[in-house]
C-alpha positions in Angstrom: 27.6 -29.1 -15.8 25.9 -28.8 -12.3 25.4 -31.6 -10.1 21.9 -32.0 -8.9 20.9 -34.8 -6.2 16.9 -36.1 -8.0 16.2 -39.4 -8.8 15.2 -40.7 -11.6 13.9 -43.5 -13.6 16.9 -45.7 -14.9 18.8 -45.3 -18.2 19.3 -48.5 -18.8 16.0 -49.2 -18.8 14.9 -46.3 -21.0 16.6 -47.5 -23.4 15.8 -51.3 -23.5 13.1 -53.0 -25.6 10.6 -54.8 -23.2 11.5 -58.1 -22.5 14.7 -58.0 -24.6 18.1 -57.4 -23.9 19.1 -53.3 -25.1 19.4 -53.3 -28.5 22.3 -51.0 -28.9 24.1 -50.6 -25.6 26.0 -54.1 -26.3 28.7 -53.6 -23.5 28.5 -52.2 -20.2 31.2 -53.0 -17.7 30.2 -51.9 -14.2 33.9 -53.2 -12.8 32.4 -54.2 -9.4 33.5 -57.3 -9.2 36.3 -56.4 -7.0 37.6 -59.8 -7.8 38.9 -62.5 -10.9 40.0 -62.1 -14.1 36.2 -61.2 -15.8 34.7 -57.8 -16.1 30.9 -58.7 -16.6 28.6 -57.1 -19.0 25.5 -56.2 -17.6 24.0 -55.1 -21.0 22.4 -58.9 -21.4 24.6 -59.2 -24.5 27.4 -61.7 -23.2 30.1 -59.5 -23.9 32.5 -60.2 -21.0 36.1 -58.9 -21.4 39.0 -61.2 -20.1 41.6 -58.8 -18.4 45.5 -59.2 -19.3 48.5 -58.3 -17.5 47.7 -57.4 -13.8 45.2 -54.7 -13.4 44.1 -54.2 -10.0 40.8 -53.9 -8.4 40.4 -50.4 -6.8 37.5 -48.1 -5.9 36.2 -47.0 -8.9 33.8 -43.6 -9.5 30.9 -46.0 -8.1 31.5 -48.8 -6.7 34.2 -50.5 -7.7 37.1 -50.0 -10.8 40.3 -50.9 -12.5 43.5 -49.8 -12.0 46.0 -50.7 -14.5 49.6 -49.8 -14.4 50.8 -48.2 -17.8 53.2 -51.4 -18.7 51.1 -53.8 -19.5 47.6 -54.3 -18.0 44.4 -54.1 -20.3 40.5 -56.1 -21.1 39.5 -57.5 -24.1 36.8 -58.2 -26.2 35.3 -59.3 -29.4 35.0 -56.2 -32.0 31.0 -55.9 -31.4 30.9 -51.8 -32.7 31.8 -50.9 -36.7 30.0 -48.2 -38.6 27.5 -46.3 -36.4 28.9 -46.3 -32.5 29.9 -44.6 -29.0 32.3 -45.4 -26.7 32.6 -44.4 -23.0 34.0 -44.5 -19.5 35.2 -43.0 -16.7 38.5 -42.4 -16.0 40.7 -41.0 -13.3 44.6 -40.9 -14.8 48.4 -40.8 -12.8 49.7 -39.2 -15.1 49.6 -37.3 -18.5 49.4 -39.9 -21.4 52.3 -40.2 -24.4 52.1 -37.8 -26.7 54.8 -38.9 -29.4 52.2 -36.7 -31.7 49.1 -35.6 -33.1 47.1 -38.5 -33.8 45.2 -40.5 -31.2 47.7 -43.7 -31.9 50.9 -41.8 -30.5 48.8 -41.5 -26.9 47.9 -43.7 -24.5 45.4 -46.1 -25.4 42.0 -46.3 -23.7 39.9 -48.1 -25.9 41.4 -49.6 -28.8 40.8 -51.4 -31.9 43.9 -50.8 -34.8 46.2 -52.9 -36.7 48.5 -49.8 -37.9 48.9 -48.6 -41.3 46.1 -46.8 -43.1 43.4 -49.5 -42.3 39.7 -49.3 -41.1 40.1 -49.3 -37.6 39.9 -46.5 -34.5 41.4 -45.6 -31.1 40.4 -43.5 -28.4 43.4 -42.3 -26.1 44.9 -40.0 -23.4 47.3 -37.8 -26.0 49.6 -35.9 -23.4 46.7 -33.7 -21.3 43.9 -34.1 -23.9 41.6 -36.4 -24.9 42.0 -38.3 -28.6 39.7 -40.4 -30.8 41.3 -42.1 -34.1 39.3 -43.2 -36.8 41.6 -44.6 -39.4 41.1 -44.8 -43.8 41.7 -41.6 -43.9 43.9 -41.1 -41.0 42.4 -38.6 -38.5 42.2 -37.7 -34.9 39.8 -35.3 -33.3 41.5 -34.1 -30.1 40.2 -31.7 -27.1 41.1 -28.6 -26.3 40.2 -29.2 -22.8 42.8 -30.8 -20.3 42.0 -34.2 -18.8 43.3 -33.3 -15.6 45.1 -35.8 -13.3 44.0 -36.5 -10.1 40.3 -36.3 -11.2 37.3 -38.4 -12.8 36.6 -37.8 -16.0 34.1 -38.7 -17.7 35.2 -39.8 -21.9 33.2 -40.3 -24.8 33.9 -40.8 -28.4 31.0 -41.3 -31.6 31.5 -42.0 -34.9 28.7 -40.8 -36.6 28.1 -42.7 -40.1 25.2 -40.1 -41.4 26.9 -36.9 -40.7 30.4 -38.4 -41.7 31.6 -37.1 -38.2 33.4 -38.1 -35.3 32.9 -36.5 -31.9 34.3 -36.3 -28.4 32.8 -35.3 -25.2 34.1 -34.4 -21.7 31.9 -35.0 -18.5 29.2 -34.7 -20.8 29.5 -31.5 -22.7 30.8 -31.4 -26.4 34.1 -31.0 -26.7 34.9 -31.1 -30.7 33.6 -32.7 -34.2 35.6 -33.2 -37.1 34.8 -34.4 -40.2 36.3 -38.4 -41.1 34.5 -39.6 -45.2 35.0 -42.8 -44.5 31.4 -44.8 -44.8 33.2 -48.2 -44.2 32.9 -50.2 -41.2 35.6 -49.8 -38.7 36.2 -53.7 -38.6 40.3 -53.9 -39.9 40.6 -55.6 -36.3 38.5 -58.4 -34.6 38.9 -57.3 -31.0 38.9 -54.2 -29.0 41.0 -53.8 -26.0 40.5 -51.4 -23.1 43.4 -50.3 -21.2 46.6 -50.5 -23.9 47.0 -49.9 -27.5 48.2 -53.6 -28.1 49.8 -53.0 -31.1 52.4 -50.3 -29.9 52.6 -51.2 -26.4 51.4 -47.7 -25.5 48.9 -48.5 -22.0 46.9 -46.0 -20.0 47.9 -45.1 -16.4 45.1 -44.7 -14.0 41.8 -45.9 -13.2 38.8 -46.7 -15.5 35.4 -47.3 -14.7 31.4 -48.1 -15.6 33.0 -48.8 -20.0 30.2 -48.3 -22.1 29.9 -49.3 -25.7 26.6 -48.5 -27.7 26.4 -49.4 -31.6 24.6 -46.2 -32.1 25.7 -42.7 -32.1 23.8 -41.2 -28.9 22.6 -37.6 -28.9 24.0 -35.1 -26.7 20.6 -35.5 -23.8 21.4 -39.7 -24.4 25.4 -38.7 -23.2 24.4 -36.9 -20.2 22.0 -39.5 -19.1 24.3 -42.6 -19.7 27.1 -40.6 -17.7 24.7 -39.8 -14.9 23.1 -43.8 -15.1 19.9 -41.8 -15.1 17.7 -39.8 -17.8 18.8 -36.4 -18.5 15.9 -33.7 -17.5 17.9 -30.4 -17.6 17.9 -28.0 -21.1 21.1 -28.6 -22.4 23.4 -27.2 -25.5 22.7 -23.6 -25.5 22.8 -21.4 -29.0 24.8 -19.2 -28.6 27.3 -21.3 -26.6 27.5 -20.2 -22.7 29.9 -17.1 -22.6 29.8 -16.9 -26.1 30.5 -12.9 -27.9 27.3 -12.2 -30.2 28.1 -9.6 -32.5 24.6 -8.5 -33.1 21.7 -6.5 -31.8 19.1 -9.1 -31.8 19.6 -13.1 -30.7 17.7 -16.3 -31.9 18.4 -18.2 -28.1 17.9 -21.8 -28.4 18.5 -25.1 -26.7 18.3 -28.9 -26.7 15.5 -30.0 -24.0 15.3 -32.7 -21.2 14.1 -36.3 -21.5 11.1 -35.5 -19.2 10.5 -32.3 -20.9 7.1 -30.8 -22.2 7.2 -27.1 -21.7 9.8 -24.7 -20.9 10.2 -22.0 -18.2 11.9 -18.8 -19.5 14.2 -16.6 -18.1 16.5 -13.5 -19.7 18.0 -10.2 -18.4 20.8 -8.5 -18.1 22.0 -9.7 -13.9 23.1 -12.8 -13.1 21.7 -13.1 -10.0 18.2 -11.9 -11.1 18.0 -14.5 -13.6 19.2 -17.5 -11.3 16.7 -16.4 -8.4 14.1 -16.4 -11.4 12.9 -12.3 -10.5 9.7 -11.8 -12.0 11.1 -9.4 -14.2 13.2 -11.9 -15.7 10.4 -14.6 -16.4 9.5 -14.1 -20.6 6.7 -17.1 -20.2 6.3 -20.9 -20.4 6.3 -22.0 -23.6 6.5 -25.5 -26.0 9.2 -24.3 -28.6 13.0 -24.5 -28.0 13.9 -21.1 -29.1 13.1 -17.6 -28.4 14.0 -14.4 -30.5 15.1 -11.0 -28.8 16.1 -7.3 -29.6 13.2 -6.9 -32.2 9.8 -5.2 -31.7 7.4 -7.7 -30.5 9.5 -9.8 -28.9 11.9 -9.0 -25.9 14.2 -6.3 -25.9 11.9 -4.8 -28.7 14.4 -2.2 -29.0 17.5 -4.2 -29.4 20.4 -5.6 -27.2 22.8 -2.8 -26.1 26.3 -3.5 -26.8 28.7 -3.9 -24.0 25.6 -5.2 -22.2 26.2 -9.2 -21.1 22.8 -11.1 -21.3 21.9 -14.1 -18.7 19.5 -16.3 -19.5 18.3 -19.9 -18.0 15.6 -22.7 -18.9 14.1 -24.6 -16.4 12.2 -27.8 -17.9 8.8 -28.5 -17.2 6.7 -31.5 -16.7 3.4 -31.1 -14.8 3.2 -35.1 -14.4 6.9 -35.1 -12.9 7.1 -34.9 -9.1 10.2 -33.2 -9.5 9.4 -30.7 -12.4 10.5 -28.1 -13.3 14.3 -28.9 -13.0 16.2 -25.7 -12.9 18.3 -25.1 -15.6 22.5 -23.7 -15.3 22.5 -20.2 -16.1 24.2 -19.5 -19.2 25.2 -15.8 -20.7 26.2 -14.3 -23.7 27.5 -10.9 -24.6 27.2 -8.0 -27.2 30.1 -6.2 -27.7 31.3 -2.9 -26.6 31.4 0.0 -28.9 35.0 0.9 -27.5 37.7 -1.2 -29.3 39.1 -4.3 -27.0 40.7 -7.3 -26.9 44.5 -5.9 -27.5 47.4 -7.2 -28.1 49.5 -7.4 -26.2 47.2 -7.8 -23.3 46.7 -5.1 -21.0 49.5 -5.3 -18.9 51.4 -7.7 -20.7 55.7 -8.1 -20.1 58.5 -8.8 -22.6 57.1 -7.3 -25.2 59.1 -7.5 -28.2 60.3 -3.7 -28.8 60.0 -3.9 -32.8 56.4 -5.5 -32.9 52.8 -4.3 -33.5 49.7 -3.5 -31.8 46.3 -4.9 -32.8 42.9 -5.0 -31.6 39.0 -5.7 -32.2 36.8 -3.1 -33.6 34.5 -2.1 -31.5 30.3 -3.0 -32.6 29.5 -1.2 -36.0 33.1 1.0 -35.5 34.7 2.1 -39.0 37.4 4.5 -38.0 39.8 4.4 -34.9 42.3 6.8 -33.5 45.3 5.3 -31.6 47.1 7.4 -29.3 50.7 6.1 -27.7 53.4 7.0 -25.3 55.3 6.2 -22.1 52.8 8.9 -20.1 49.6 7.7 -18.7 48.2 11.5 -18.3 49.2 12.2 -21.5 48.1 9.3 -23.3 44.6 9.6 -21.4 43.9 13.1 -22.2 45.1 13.1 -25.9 42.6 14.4 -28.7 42.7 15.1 -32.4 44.9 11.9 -33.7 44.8 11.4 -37.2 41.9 8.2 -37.8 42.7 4.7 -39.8 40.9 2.0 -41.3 43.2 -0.7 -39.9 42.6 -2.4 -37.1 46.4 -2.4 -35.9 49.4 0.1 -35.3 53.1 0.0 -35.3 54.8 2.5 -33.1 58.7 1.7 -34.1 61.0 0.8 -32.2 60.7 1.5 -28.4 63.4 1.2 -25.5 64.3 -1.7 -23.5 62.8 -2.4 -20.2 59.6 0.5 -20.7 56.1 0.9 -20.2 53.8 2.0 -22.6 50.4 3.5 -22.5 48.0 3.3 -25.9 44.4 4.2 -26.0 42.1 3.5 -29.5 39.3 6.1 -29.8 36.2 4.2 -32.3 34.0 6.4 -34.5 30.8 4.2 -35.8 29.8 7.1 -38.1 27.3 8.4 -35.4 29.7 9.2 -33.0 33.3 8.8 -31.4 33.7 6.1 -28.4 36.3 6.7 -26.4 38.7 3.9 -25.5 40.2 2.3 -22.2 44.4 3.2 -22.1 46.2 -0.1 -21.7 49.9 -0.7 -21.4 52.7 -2.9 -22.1 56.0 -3.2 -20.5 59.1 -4.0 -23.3 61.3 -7.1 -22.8 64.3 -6.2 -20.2 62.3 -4.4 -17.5 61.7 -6.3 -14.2 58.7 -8.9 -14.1 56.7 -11.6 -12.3 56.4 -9.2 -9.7 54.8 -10.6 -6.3 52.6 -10.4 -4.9 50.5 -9.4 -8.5 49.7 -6.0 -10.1 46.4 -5.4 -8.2 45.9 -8.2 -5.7 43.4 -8.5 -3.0 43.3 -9.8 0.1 47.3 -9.6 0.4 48.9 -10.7 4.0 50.0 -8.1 6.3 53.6 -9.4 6.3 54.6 -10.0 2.7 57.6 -9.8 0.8 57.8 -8.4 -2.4 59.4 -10.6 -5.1 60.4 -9.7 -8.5 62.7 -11.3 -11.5 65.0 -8.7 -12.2 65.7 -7.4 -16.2 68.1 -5.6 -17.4 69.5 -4.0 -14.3 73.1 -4.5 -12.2 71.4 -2.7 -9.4 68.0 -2.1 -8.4 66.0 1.1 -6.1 62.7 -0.1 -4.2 59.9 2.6 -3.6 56.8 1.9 -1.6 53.5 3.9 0.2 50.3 4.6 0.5 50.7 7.6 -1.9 51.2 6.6 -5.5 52.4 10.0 -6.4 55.0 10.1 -3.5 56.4 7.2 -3.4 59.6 6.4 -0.3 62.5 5.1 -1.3 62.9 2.3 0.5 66.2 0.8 -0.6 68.6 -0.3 -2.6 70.5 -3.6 -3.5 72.2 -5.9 -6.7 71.6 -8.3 -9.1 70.6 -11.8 -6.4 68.5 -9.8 -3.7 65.1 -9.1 -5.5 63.2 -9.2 -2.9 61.8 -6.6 0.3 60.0 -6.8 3.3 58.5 -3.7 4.3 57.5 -5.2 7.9 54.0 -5.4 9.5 51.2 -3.7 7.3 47.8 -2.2 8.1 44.8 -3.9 7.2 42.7 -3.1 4.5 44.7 -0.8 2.7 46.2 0.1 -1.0 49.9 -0.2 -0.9 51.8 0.9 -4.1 55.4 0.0 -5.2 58.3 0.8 -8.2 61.4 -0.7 -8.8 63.7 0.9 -10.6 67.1 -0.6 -12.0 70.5 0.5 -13.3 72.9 -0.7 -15.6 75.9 1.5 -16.5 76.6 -1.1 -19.6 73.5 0.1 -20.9 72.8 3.7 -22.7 69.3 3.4 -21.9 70.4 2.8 -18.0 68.4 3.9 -15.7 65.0 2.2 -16.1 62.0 3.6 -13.8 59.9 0.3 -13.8 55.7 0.4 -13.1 53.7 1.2 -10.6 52.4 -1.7 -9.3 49.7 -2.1 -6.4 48.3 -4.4 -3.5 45.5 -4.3 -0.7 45.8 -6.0 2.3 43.3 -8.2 3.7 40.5 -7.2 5.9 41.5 -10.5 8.5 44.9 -12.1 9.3 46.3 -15.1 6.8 47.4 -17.8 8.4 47.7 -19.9 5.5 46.5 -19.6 2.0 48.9 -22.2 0.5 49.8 -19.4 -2.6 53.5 -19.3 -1.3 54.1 -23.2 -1.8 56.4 -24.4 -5.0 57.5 -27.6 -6.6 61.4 -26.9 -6.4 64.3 -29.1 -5.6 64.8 -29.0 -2.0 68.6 -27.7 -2.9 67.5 -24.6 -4.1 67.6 -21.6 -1.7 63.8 -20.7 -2.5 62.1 -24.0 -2.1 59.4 -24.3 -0.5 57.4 -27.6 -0.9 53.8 -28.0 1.0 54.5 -31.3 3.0 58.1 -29.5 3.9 55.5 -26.6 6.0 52.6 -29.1 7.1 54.5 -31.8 8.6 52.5 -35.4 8.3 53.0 -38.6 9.2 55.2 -39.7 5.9 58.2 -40.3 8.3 55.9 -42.1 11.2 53.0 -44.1 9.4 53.2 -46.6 12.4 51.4 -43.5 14.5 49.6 -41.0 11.9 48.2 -42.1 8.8 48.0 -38.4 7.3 49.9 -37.7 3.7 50.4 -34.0 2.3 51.0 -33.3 -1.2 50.1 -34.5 -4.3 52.6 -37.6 -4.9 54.3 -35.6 -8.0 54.4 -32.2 -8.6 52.7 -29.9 -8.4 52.6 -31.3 -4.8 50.2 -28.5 -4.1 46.6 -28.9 -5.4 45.9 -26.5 -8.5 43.0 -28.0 -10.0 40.6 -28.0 -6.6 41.1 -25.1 -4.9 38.6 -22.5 -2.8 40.0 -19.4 -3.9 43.6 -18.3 -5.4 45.1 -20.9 -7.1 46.2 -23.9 -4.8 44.3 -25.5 -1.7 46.6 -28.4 0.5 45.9 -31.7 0.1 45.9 -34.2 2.6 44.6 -38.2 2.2 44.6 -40.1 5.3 44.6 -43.5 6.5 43.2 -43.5 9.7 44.3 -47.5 10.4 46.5 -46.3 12.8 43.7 -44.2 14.3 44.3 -41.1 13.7 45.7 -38.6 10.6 47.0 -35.4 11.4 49.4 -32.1 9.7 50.9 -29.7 11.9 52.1 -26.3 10.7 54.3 -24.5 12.8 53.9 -20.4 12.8 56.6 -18.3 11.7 54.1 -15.2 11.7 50.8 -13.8 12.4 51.6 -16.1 16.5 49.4 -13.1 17.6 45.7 -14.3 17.8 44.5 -11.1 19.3 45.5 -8.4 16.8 42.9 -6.0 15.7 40.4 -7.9 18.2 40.3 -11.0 16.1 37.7 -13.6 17.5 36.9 -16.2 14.9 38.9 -18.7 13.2 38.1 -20.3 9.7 38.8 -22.8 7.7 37.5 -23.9 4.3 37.2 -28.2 3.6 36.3 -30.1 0.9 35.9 -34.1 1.0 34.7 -36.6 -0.9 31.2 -38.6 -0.5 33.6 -41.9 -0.7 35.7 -40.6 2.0 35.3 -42.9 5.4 33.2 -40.8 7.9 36.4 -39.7 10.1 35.7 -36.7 12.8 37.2 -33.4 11.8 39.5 -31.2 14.1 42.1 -28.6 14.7 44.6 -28.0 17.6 46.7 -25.2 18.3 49.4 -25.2 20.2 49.6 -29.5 20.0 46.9 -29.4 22.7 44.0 -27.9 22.7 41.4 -29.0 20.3 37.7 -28.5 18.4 36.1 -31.1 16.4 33.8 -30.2 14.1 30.2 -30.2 14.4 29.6 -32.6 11.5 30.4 -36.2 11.8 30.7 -36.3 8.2 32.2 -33.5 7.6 34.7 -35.6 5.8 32.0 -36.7 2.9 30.9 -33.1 2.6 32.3 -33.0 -1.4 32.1 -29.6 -1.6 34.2 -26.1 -0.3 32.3 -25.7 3.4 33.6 -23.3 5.5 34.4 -24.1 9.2 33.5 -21.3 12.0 35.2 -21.3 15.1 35.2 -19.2 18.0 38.4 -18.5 19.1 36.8 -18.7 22.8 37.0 -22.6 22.3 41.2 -22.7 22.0 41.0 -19.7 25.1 39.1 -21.3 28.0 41.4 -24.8 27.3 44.2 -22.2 28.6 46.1 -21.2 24.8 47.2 -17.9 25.3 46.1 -16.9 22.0 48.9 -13.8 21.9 51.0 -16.6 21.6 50.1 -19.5 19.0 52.8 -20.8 18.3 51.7 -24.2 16.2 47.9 -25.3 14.5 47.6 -28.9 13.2 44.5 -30.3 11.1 43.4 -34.0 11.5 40.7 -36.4 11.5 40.0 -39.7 13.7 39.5 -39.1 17.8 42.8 -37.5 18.8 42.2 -37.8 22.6 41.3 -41.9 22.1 42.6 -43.2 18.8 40.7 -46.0 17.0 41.3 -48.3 13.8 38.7 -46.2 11.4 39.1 -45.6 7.3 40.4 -43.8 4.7 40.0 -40.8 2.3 41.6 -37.2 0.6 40.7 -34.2 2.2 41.5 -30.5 0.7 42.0 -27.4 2.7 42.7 -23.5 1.9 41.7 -20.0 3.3 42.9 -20.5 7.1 41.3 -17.2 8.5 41.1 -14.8 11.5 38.7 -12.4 11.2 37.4 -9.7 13.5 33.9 -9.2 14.8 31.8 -7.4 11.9 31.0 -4.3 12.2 
């Protein structure tokens, strides 16, 4: 859900009776107290929890928070929720909860209220990576498919709705799951709830918690979003069909949930994304009072019908003439009509270790009755094949295949009307070399990489590589231990393509002729994109850990108050990342007066190559983060700060310009750079300042444009 920066009347009092204390939110725990052994409800109801064990006060999502330490620590308070109700906080966890199971008891606890056995009584947890809410009498958990993801807020609710005979769970607002629980009795088998630690089991949650909410209602979906945010909720929310949904029809019945503030609603629907979320005129269907719209029937729009394979974008933006801030933009959301052409195989295009006895399936494609598969180890062939035999099932055994071997297989579908030819996808059987590196069809590639694989079947292995895929140079050869090669110093911007074949004279099959497999170079030079960076044991031979490469000040604290890497792996960042799949994290402490990573070049020391002039570097902070000044050195001496003061607040991806003028005319021969470090505080004049996490990816050098 997008975060937008409008202000807005508060929740609280929305949902208060005038001159009354709220009438159903009976706890609300800020945590701001920062000190004592009391978290304060603010609702007017009295219900103060008395904390146990040690928990700590720490910074929460706002303000203040709790830290409690997985062994002991928890608050508790009188049972005030039983039949109809909603729980929720925020929460920010160390670690992944216990998962000795499926139900929400075997997990950590958050917000608890059981006495074990089958009783009336109900739990909300951390179960391993996901999110788990217990309702006992019958015995049942609802748990998310979505990971809460360490490292990160998350914002938790769970309802229990008495009416519907359902309990739910949401994640930073959105719906997550609902499954049924018949049980009309109150929840009151135990007289207190504690937050923190399932009591009974001594099973205690791991992280921060903040802003606990308990309501003895069920809210609506809007009322979630708005007690999450503190504020009413004005955007559309809860589309029909489901953002990204597949829509396996012709014409659509769109609807939504609206805004608190709402009174009419702004339209828009087509077929490009970026049309719809610039609002282009011909995108705008009207402002209207309902919450639904039909299309892909005369009359209405896209009178004649949506086209399959066609993915439809469409966006609400709530409107209230009175409201200084109307209309509120609303997320673009998109749904799509299948393709005539067959898709979603399996195995997945490109898929490896495929079991050699198995079977190939796939969706028909929209309004498809027949479907012709074609198969073999010959792309051409496979591609240009006519006149198979048609079938009414939707899958296709080929027999048994060889070890270590692609496969090519196209399925033709005939809707009666006509015969839609299909896309030819392959599969490589279990044996043959795999997790190849860098990845079949990657962009952006550096201009000195090394090829990795993990070999299969093979004693021995041949390397081919070139610009031509049909003339391929053999390149090399070497045994079982040596899967790697380094064809040297690359041009920008182009397609390289590469084979490896292997040998095995134990084998009849022996030799193997593995895929092609391709790569383009970047169009600027790499300094560091973080991709390379693992999590293994500094013993083994390919380790290669992110604060091992970006030296901190760990081993000196006294001096430089930087930290790199996540505390436990992975130590690089996978969840917050710019592009690819892991960014470098770096927290500092700036006590000491400065925090500062240096990363020593083992390549790319050239800074003029290919008439590179401009240095980038994407940064993401936090708005919590101490206003710290931002710079880079190369070379250990010469150094820009960045423009921003605050760059460290910024909290989302920004990327930093520099020209690479500023590192020249300090006298860094920029043919030679040898070092570049990142930091924050006043390098040239140290003083005491704060704290915070910074993330980095993408270090650039890019050429003029043309």
């Amino acid at each position: 859900m997008s975060k937008r920066l409008i202000y807005f009347v508060s929740f609280a009092l929305v949902l208060s009776l005038a001159g009354n204390a709220s009438s159903d939110l009976v706890v609300h725990w800020t945590l701001d107290e920062g000190s004592g052994s009391v978290a304060n409800d603010l609702s007017g109801n009295g219900n103060d929890g008395t904390m146990n064990g040690e928990p700590k006060w720490a910074t929460g999502k706002t303000g203040g928070g709790l830290e409690c330490d997985g062994t002991d620590d928890y608050i508790e308070v009188p049972r005030i929720v039983q039949d109809d109700f909603t729980l929720m906080a925020w929460i920010k966890t160390d670690t992944d909860g216990l998962s000795l199971g499926a139900q929400g008891y075997q997990g950590s606890g958050l917000i608890w209220s059981d006495i074990g056995g089958v009783a009336n009584d109900f739990i909300l947890a951390v179960l391993g990576t996901k999110l788990s809410f217990f309702c006992g009498n019958p015995d049942l958990s609802v748990n998310s498919d979505r990971d809460i993801v360490t490292g990160q807020w998350v914002h938790v609710t769970a309802i229990r709705n008495l009416q519907e005979q359902q309990i739910s769970i949401y994640i930073d607002g959105e719906h997550e799951k609902t499954l049924d629980h018949a049980n009309s009795n109150p929840l009151d088998a135990h007289d207190v709830i504690a937050v923190g630690g399932n009591t009974l089991d001594s099973r205690y949650y791991t992280g921060l918690i903040d802003d606990v909410r308990m309501y003895d209602h069920a809210l609506t979906g809007v009322e979630v979003l708005s007690a999450m945010q503190g504020r009413i909720w004005p955007y559309a929310w809860g589309p029909t069909p489901a953002d990204g949904d597949l829509h396996a029809d012709t014409w659509v019945n769109i609807a939504w949930n609206p805004g608190g503030y709402t009174v009419s609603h702004d339209v828009y629907l087509g077929d490009n994304f970026d049309a719809v979320s610039k609002g282009a005129e011909e995108t705008f269907i009207g402002n209207q009072a309902g919450t639904f719209l039909v299309a892909g029937f005369p009359g209405f729009p896209y009178p004649d019908g949506l086209v399959p394979g066609t993915t439809y974008y469409w966006r609400i933006d709530e409107v209230n003439d009175t409201e200084p801030n109307s209309p509120w933009k609303g997320d673009v959301w998109s749904f799509s009509i299948p393709p005539k052409t067959a898709y979603a195989p399996d195995p997945a295009d490109g898929t490896e270790l495929v079991n050699p006895d198995g079977s190939l399936s796939w969706t028909a494609g929209f309004g498809a009755k027949l479907h012709t598969v074609y198969f073999g180890d010959n792309f051409d062939e496979v591609d240009s094949a006519a006149g198979g035999l048609p079938q009414g099932a939707t899958s296709y055994t080929p027999g048994p295949l060889k070890m270590a071997r692609t496969y090519y297989w196209r399925v033709d579908e005939f809707d009666i009307l006509e015969t839609h030819k299909g896309d030819v996808w392959s599969f490589t059987t279990e044996g043959a070399v795999q997790s190849v590196s860098p990845a079949n069809g990657a962009v952006d590639v550096t201009q000195t990489p090394t090829l990795t694989w993990t070999p299969g079947l093979g004693a021995s292995h041949e390397i081919y590589f070139g610009t031509d895929a049909g003339s391929l140079e053999l390149k090399g050869s070497g045994n079982l231990g040596s899967e790697s090669y380094n064809p040297g110093q690359l041009e920008w911007d182009t397609t390289y393509y590469w084979r490896v074949d292997e040998a095995n004279n134990a084998n009849a099959d022996s030799p193997w002729t593995g895929p092609l497999w391709s790569f383009t170079t970047a169009n600027f030079l790499i300094i560091d994109d973080f991709e390379a960076y693992n999590d293994l044991d500094p013993a083994d031979p390919a380790s290669n850990r992110i604060f091992n490469a970006w030296l901190d000040g760990f081993d000196n604290s006294a001096i430089n108050g930087s930290v790199v890497g996540n505390a436990n792996p992975p130590f690089a960042e996978q969840s917050i990342v710019n592009s690819g799949s892991q960014s470098m994290p770096m927290s500092y402490d700036n006590t000491v007066g400065k925090s500062e990573a240096t990363y020593v070049l083992t390549s790319n020391s050239d800074w003029t190559v290919n008439g590179v002039n401009r240095l980038t570097i994407w940064y993401r902070g936090d708005a919590a983060n101490a206003a710290e000044p931002m710079y880079v050195v190369l070379n250990g001496t010469a150094g820009v700060t960045n423009d921003n003061p605050d760059a460290a607040q910024v909290p989302t991806w920004t990327e930093w310009n520099i020209d690479l003028h500023a590192f020249a005319d300090q006298g860094v021969n920029l043919a030679n750079v040898t070092s570049i470090t990142l930091g924050l505080g006043n390098r040239s004049n140290p003083v005491a300042g704060g704290s915070g996490m910074m993330y980095f990816d993408d270090i650039r050098l890019y050429p003029p444009a043309p």
